[in-house]
C-alpha positions in Angstrom: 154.2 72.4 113.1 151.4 72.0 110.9 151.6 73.9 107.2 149.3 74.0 104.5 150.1 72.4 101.1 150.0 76.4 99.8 152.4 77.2 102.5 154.3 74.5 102.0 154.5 75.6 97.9 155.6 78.5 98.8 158.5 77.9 100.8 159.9 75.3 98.0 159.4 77.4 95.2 162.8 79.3 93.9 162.6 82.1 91.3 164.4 81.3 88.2 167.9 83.2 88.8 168.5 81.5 91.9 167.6 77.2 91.2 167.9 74.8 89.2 165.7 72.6 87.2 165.5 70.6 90.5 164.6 73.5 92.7 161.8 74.9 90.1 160.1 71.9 88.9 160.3 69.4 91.1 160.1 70.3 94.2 157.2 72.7 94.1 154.9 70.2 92.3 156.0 67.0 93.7 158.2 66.8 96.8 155.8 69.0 98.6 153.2 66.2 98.5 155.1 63.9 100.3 156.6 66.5 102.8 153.2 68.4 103.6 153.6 69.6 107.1 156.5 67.1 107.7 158.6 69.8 109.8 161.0 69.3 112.5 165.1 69.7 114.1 165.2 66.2 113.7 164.0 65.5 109.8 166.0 68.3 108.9 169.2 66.9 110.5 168.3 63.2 108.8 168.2 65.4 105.5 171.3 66.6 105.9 172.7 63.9 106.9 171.9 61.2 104.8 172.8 64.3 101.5 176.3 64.2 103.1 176.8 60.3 103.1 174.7 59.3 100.0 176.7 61.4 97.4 179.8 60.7 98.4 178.9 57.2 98.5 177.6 57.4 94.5 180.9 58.7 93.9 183.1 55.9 95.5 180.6 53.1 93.9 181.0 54.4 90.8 185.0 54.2 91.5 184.4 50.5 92.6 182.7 49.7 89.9 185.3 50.3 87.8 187.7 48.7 89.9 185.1 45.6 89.2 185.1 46.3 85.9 188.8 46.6 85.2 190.4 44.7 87.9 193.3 47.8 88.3 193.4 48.3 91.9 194.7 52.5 91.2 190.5 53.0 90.4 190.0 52.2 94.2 192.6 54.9 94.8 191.0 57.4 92.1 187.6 56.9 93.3 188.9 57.7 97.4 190.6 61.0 96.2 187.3 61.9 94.1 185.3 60.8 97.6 187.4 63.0 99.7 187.4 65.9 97.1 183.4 65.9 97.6 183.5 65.5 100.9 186.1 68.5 101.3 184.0 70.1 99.3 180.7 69.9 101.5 182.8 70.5 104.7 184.0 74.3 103.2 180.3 75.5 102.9 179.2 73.4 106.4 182.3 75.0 108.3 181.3 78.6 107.6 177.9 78.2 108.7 179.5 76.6 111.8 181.8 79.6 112.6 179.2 82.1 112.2 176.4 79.8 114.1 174.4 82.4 116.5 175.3 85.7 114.2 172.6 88.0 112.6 172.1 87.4 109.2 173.3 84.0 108.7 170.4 82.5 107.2 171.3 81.3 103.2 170.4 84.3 101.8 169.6 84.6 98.0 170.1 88.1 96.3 169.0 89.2 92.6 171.9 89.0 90.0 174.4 92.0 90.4 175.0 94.3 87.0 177.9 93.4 85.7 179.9 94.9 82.6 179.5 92.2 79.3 183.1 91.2 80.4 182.2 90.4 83.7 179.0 88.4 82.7 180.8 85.9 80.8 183.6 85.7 83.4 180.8 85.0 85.5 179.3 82.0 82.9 182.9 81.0 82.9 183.0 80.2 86.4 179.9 78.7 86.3 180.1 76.6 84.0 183.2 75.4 85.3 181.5 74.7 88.7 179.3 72.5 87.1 180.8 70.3 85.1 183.0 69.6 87.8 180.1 68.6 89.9 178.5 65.5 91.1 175.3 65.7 88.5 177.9 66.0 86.1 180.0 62.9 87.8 177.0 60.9 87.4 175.9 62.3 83.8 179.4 61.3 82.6 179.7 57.7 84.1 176.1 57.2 82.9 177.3 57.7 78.7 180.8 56.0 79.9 178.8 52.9 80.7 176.6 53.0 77.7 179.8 53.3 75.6 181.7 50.9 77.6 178.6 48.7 76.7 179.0 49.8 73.0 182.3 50.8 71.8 185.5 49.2 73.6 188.0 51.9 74.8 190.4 52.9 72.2 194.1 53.3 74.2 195.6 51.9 76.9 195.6 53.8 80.2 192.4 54.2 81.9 191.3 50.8 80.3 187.2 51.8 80.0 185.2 55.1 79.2 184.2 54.9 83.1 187.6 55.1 84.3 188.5 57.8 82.2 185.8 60.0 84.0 186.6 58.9 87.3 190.4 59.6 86.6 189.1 62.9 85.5 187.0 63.8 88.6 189.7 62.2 91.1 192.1 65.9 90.8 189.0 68.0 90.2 186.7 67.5 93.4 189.4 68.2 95.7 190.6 70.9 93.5 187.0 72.2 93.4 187.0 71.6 97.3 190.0 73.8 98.1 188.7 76.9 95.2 185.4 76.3 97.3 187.4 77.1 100.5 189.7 79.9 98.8 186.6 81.9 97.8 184.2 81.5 100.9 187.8 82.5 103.1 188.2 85.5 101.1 185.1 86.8 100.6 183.4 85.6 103.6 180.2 84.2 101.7 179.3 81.2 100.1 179.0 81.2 96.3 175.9 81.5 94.6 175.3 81.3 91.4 173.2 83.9 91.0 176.3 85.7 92.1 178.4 84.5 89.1 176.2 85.3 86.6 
């Protein structure tokens, strides 16, 4: 199927309260020039499927870098746990959409905000924020300024043994952690998260 640069602007672009600085920048003004009209079952299955392997791959290369870099074999089993935390993680959203494949309404909706008292608001930026520093931009943000102080300042206590392994023993309990609060919520409420929804 053939679309139009316009058309295919139009489908990329996100309104504020429902992307991030990914979703509104980027991809209307630059992915949609090399994706013009590019449409099809199969590109959107190679999509998805190289998403699912490439992250948790980051994740486990940062753990064996650290390995490298310390020579402790426990990073190899930090950085695994941390791997199958993400993976876990991607499974609880792709298994819903699974169990409700054929129904009405399945399509990944996006709603405005709901009103919310001031209490609930900043319960809401609560959860958000602690959705996202538990993510994998925030896994790579991390390692990124652990590397530049590994490079810079050596690490101060025993333990961990560099600033690098200190994030990835940090992430190792709270992707699968993330994973199973992931699977609590969509199980309860029977929706995915959103974070227009939290805010």
């Amino acid at each position: 199927m053939d679309l139009t640069l316009e058309e295919v602007k139009r489908a990329a672009k996100r309104e504020d309260f429902r992307a991030g600085v990914q979703m509104r920048l980027l991809m209307p003004r630059l992915s949609v020039r090399v994706t013009r009209g590019e449409t099809s079952v199969r590109g959107a299955y190679f999509d998805l499927i190289t998403d699912r392997v490439t992250f948790p791959l980051l994740v486990f290369s940062a753990g064996l870098g650290v390995y490298r870099q310390t020579g402790a074999p426990a990073h190899l089993i930090a950085a695994f746990v941390a791997t199958f935390g993400l993976f876990l993680d991607k499974e609880a959203v792709d298994c819903w959409y699974r169990a409700n494949a054929g129904a009405p309404e399945i399509e990944d909706r996006y709603v405005a905000a709901p009103s919310r008292s001031a209490w609930g608001r900043w319960r809401g930026r609560l959860a958000l924020l602690a959705v996202m520093v538990r993510g994998l931009t925030a896994f790579l943000t991390y390692t990124a300024v652990a590397a530049v102080l590994d490079a810079a300042i050596s690490f101060p206590l025993a333990g961990p043994g560099s600033w690098r392994a200190l994030v990835l023993w940090a992430f190792a309990p709270l992707m699968p952690i993330g994973a199973v609060g992931r699977f609590l919520y969509v199980f309860r409420r029977g929706a995915i998260p959103r974070r227009q929804q939290l805010l």
